[in-house]
ChimeraX commands (.cxc) that place a marker at each C-alpha (Angstrom):
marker #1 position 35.37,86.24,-110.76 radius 0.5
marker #1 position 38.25,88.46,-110.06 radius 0.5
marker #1 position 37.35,90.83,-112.70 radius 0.5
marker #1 position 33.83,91.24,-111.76 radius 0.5
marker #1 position 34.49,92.08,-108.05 radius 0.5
marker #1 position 37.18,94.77,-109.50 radius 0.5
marker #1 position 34.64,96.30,-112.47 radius 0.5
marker #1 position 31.51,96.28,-109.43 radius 0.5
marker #1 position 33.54,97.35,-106.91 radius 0.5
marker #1 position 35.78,100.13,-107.80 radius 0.5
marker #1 position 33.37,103.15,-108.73 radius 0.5
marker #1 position 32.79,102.61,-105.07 radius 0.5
marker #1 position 36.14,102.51,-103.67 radius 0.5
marker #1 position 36.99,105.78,-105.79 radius 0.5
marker #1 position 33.74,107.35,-104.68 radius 0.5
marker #1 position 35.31,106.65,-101.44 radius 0.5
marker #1 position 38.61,107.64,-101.58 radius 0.5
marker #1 position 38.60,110.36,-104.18 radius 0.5
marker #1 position 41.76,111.57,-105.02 radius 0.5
marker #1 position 40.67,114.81,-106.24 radius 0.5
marker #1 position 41.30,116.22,-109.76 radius 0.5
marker #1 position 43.05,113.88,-112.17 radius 0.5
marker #1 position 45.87,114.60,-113.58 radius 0.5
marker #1 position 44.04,115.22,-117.19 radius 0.5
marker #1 position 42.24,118.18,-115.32 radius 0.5
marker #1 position 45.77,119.93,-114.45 radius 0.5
marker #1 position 47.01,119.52,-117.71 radius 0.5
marker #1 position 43.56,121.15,-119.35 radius 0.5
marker #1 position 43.33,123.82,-116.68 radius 0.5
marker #1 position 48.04,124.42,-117.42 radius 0.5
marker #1 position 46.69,124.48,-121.10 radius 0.5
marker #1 position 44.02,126.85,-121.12 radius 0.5
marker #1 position 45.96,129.38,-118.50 radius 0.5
marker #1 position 48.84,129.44,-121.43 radius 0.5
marker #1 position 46.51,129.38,-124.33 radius 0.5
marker #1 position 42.62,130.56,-123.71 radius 0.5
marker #1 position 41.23,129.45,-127.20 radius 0.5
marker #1 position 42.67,125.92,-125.88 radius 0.5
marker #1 position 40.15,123.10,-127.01 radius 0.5
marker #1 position 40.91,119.37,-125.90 radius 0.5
marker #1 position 40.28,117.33,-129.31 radius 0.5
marker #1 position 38.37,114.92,-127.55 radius 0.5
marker #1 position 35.48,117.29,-126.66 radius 0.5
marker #1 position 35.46,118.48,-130.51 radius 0.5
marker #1 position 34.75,114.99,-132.01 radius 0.5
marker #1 position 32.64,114.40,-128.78 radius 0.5
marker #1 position 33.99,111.52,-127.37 radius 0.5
marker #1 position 34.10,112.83,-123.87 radius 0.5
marker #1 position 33.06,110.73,-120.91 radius 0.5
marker #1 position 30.84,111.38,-118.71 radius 0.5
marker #1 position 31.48,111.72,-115.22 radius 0.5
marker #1 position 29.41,108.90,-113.95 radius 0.5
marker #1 position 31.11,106.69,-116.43 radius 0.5
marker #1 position 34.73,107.57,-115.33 radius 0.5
marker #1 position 35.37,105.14,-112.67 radius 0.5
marker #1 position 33.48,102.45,-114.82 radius 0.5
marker #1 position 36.50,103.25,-116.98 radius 0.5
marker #1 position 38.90,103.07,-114.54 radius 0.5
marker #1 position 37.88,99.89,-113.40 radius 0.5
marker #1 position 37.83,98.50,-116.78 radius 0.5
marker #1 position 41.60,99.86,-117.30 radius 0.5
marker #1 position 42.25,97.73,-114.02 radius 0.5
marker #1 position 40.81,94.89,-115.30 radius 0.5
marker #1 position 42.61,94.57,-118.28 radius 0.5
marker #1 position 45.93,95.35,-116.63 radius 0.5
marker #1 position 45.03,92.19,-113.87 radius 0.5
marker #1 position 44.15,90.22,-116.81 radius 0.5
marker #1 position 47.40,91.07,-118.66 radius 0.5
marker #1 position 50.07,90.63,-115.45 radius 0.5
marker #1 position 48.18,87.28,-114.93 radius 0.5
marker #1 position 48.65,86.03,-118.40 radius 0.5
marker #1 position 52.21,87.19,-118.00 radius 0.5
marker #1 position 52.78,85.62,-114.88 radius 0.5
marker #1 position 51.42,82.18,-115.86 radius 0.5
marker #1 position 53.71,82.55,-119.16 radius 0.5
marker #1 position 56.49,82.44,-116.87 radius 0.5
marker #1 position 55.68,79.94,-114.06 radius 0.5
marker #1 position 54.91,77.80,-116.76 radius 0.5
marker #1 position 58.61,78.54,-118.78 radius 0.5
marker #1 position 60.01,78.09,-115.41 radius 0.5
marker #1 position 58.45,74.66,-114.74 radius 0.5
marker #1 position 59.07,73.61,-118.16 radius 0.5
marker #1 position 62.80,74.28,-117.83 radius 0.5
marker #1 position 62.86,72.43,-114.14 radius 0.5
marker #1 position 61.48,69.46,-116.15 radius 0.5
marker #1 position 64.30,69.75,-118.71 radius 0.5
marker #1 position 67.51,69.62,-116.04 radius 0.5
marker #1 position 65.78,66.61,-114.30 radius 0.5
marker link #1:1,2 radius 0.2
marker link #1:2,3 radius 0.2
marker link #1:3,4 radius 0.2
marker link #1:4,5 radius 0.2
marker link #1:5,6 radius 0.2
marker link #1:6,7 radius 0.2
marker link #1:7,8 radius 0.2
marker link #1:8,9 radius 0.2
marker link #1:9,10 radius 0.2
marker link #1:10,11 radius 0.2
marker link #1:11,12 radius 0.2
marker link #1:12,13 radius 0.2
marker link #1:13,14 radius 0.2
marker link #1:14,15 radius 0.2
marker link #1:15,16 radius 0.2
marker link #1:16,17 radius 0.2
marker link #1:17,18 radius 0.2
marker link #1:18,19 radius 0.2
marker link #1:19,20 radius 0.2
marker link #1:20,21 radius 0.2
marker link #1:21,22 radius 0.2
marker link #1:22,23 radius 0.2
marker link #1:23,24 radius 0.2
marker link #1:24,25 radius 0.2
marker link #1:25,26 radius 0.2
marker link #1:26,27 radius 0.2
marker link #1:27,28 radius 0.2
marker link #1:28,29 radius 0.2
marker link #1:29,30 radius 0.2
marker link #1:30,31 radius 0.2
marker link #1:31,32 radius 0.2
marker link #1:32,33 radius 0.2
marker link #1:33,34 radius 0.2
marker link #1:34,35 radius 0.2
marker link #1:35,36 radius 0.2
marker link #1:36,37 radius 0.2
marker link #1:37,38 radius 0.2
marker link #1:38,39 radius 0.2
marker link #1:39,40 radius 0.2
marker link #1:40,41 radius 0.2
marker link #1:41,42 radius 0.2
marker link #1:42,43 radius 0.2
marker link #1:43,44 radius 0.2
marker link #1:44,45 radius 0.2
marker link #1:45,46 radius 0.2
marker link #1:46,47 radius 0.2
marker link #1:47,48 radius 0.2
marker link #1:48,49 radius 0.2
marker link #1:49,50 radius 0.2
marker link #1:50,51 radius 0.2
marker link #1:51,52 radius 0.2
marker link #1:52,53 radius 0.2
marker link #1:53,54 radius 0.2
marker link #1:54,55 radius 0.2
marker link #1:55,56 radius 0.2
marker link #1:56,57 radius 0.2
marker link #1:57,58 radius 0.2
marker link #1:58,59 radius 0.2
marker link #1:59,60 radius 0.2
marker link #1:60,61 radius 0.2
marker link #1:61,62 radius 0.2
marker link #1:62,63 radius 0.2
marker link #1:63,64 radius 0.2
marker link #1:64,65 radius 0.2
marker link #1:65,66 radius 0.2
marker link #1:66,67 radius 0.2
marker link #1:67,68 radius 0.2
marker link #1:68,69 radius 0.2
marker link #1:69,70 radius 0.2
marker link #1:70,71 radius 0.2
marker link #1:71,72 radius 0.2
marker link #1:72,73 radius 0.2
marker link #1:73,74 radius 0.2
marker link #1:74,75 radius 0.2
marker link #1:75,76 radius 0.2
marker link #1:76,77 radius 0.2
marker link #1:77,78 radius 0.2
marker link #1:78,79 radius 0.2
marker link #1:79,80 radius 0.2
marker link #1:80,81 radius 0.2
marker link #1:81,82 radius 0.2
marker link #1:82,83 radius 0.2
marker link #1:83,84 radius 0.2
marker link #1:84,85 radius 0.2
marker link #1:85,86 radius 0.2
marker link #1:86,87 radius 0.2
marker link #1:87,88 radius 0.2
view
């Protein structure tokens, strides 16, 4: 439930709060100011995304990281309840 209130509600919270250019930007624009014939490889095999699809991304990045500190965490609650069981 978690997950979908993240993935449907973040493109609107960035939308929101938009930080401005990402950091990807900067690097293209610091790349292209040192070298002009600059290319990112990800436009020339065309898997660029689109910028309607970005924070769709984002929040799918965010949902995998919840979904991956979560497992984590119940790894070790559960290791940690386990070894209170053992000492008793």
């Amino acid at each position: 439930m978690l997950i979908a209130i993240v993935l449907v509600s973040c493109p609107f919270w960035v939308q929101l709060f938009h930080p401005g250019d990402g950091t990807d930007d900067k690097a293209i624009d610091l790349l292209t100011s040192i070298n002009p014939s600059y290319q990112p490889w990800v436009k020339r095999i065309g898997l660029e995304i689109s910028e309607s699809a970005e924070p769709y991304m984002f929040a799918l990045q965010i949902a995998i990281g919840v979904i991956v500190f979560t497992f984590f965490f119940y790894l070790l609650k559960k290791n940690q309840s386990l070894k209170k069981q053992s000492e008793e």
